[in-house]
Structures are given as C-alpha cells and as structure tokens.
C-alpha positions in Angstrom: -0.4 -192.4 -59.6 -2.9 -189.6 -58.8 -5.2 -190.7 -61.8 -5.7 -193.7 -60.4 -7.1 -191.9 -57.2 -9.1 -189.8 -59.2 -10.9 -191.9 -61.7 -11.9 -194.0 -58.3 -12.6 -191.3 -56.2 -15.1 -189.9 -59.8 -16.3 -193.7 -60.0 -17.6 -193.6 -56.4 -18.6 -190.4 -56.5 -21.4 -191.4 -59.7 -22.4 -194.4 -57.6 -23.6 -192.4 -54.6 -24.8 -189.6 -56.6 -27.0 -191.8 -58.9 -28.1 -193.8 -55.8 -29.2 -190.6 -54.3 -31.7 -189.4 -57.5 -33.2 -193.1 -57.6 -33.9 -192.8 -54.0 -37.7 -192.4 -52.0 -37.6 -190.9 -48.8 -37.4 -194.4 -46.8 -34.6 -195.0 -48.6 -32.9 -191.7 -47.8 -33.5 -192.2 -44.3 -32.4 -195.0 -44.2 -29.2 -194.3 -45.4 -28.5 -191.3 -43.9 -28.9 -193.1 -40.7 -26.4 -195.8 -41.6 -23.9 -193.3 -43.1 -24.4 -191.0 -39.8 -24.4 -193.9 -37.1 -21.2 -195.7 -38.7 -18.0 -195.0 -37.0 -14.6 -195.4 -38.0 -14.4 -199.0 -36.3 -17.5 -199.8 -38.0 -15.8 -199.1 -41.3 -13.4 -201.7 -40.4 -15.6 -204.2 -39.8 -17.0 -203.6 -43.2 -14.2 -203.5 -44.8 -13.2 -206.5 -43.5 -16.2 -208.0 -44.3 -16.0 -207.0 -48.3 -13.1 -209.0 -48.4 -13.8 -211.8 -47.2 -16.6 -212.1 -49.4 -14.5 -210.7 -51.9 -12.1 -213.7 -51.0 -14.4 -216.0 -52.3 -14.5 -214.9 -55.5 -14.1 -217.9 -58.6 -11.2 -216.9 -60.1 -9.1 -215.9 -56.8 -10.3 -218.3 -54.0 -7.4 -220.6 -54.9 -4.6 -217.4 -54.1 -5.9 -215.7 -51.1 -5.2 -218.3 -48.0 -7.4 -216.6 -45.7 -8.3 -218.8 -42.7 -11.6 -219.9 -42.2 -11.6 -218.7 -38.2 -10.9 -215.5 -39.4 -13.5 -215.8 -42.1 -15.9 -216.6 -39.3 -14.9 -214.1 -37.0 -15.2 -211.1 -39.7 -18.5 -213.0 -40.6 -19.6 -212.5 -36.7 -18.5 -209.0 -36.2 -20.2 -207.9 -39.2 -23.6 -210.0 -38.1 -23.0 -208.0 -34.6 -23.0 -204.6 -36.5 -26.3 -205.0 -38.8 -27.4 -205.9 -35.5 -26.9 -202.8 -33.6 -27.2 -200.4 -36.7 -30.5 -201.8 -37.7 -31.8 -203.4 -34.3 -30.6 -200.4 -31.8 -29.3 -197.1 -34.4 -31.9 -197.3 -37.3 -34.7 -199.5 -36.1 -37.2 -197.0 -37.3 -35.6 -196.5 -40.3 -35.1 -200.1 -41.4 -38.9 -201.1 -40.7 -40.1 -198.0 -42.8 -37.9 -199.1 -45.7 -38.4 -202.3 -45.4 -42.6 -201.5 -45.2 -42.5 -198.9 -47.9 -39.5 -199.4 -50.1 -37.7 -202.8 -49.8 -35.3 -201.6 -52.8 -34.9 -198.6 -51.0 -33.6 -200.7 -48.1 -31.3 -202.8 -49.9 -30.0 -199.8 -51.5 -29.2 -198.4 -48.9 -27.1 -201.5 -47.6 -24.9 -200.8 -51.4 -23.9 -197.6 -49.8 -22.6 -199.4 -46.8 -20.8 -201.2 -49.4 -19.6 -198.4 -51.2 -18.1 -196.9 -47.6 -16.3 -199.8 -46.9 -14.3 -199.9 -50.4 -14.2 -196.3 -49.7 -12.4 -197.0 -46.3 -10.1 -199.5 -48.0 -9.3 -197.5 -50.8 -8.1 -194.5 -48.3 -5.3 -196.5 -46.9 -2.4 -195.9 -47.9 -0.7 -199.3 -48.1 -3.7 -200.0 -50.6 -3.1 -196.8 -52.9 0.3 -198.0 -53.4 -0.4 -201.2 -54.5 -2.9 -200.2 -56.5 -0.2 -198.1 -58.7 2.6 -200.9 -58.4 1.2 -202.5 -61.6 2.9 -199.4 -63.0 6.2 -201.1 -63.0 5.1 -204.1 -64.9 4.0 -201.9 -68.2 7.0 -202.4 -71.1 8.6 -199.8 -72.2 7.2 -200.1 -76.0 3.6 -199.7 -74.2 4.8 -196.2 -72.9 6.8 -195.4 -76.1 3.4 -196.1 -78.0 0.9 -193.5 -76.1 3.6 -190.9 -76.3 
C-alpha cells in the first residue's frame, strides 16, 4: 500500500516545509542544530517517547497496557536527551530562541516531533500494519469505487 506511504511521506513533507517559511533565524538555528546533533539512538528515544505520551491518549489509554516502569524509564531517557541537546549540543542555540523567539523555540521542539513519527513510520513492521486495515474493507466498498 504505497499510497499510504506517500500521502504520509507528502503530509510530513508540508509540515516541515510550512514550519521552515514561518520560521526567524533563532528558530532555524535552532532546529538545524537539533536535526543535525540527533543520532539514530536519539530517534529512538523519541520515538519512544511519542508513544508513551501517545499511550495516554482518552480514547486508547484503556487498550495499550504499557507499564508504568517503562513509561518512566522512556520518560527519563527522553529528560536525559533534552538535556544533552539543549544543555551540552545547542546551548547557544536554545538561549537565543528562547531570548528572541520563544515560538521559534517551541517550534523547533514540533520538528523533533515530526522526526520521531518519521522514525516510527520508516520501520517496517509499522508500514505493514498501517496497510493491514486493507483486509478489513468489504468487498461492496471496493465494488463501489471501481
């Protein structure tokens, strides 16, 4: 279900692209530090993150069993990341946006955001459930849009 892929991969693409011709220059450093100073087990970490929030959610909280020590322990490894990418990586960065352009800042922190449903969305195991609900659609739905 390459549509799928694309219409997510379009989706994202608007988000960072409208992000980037809102932006001030703090904001754009900013950013560009965060995007450049991530690594791949940082993108981890945030994904992991986004989901646990994610978890918490109203209308889901009841499904998703998701422990609470490893809800704290995603918590803590995402607290140790802002950490070193705003307190060690981007300190210059950070204080500027958050001087001159505290939008700019928290922006910046959507992109983050944006990367980690990015990194979730690459994995494979997540693609394919993403088109399993394929398999649920009746057969007079798929006779009626042909």
């Amino acid at each position: 279900m390459t549509k799928v892929k694309i219409f997510f991969y379009f989706l994202v693409t608007f988000l960072i692209s409208t992000t980037a011709f809102s932006s001030t220059i703090y904001q754009k450093e900013i950013t560009n530090c965060l995007l450049k100073n991530t690594s791949e087990r940082d993108k981890i970490i945030l994904a992991r993150w986004l989901m646990t929030a994610m978890s918490e959610h109203s209308s889901i909280r009841s499904k998703i069993d998701l422990p609470t020590r490893t809800k704290q322990e995603f918590q803590q490894s995402f607290a140790n990341y802002v950490e070193y990418i705003i307190g060690d990586k981007c300190l210059k960065e950070a204080k500027n946006a958050i001087r001159y352009d505290e939008k700019g800042f928290e922006k910046a922190f959507e992109v983050l955001g944006e990367v980690a449903m990015i990194n979730l969305m690459n994995d494979p195991n997540v693609m394919k459930s993403l088109e399993e609900w394929v398999n649920y659609v009746s057969e007079d739905f798929i006779k009626k849009i042909n």
